[in-house]
C-alpha positions in Angstrom: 16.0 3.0 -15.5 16.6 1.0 -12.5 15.1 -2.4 -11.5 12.7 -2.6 -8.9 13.2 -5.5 -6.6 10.2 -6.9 -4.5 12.0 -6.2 -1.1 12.6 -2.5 -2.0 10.1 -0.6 0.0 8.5 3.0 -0.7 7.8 5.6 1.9 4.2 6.5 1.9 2.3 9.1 3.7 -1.3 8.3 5.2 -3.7 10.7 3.4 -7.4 9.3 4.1 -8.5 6.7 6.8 -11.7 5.2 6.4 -13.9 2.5 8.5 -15.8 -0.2 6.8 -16.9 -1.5 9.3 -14.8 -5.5 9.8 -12.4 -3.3 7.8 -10.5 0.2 7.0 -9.7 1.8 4.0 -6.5 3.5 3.2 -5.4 5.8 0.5 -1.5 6.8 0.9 0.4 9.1 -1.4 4.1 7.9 -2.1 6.2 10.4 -1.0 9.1 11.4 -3.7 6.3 10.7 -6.7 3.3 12.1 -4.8 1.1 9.0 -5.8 -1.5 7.7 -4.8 -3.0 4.2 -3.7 -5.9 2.8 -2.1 -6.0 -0.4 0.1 -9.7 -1.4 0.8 -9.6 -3.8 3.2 -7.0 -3.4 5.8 -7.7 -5.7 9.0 -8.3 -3.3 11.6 -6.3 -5.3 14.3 -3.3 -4.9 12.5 -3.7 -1.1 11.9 -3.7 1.7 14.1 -2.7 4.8 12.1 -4.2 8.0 11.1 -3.3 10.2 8.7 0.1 11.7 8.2 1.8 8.8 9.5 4.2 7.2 7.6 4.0 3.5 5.9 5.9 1.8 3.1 4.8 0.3 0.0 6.3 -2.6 -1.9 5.5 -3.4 -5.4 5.9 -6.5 -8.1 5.1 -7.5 -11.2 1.8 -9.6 -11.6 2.5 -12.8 -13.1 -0.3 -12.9 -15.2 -1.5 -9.7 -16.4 -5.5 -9.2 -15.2 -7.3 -6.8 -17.7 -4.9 -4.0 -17.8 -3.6 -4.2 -14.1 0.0 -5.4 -14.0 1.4 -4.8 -10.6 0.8 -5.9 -7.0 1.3 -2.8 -4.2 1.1 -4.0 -1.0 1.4 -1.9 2.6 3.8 -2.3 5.2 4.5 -1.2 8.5 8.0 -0.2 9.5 8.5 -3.6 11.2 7.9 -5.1 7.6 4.5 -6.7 8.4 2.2 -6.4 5.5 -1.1 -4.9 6.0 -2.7 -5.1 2.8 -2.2 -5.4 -1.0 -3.9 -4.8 -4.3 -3.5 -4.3 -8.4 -2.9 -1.6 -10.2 
């Protein structure tokens, strides 16, 4: 199995698109695997997407485990800006 590295990024597919009012949530499927994550509180300044465009998603390790989450996914453009994050 390889080694994920936190630069490696994973192209993602914008399923769902919602507004919460001071923020959007996203649900994106990762392409090759098919799935899926949801980002709750993307800053809608930073964000203007819809669905079927393409993102990336970077992942690492937690370094504390919290319950029985033990990674950080967070959401990039294709410039490398991160949008959002959050544990799985």
């Amino acid at each position: 199995m390889q080694e994920i590295s936190e630069e490696d990024r994973f192209e993602c597919r914008i399923i769902n698109v919602i507004s919460k009012g001071d923020w959007y949530g996203v649900t994106v499927e990762e392409i090759s695997s098919g799935g899926r994550v949801y980002f709750g509180r993307t800053k809608p300044d930073l964000f203007n997407y819809k669905p079927g465009d393409i993102l990336f998603i970077g992942v690492k390790p937690l370094t504390f485990p919290f319950e029985d989450r033990t990674m950080e996914v967070s959401l990039y453009d294709a410039d490398d800006n991160r949008l959002d994050w959050t544990i799985i």
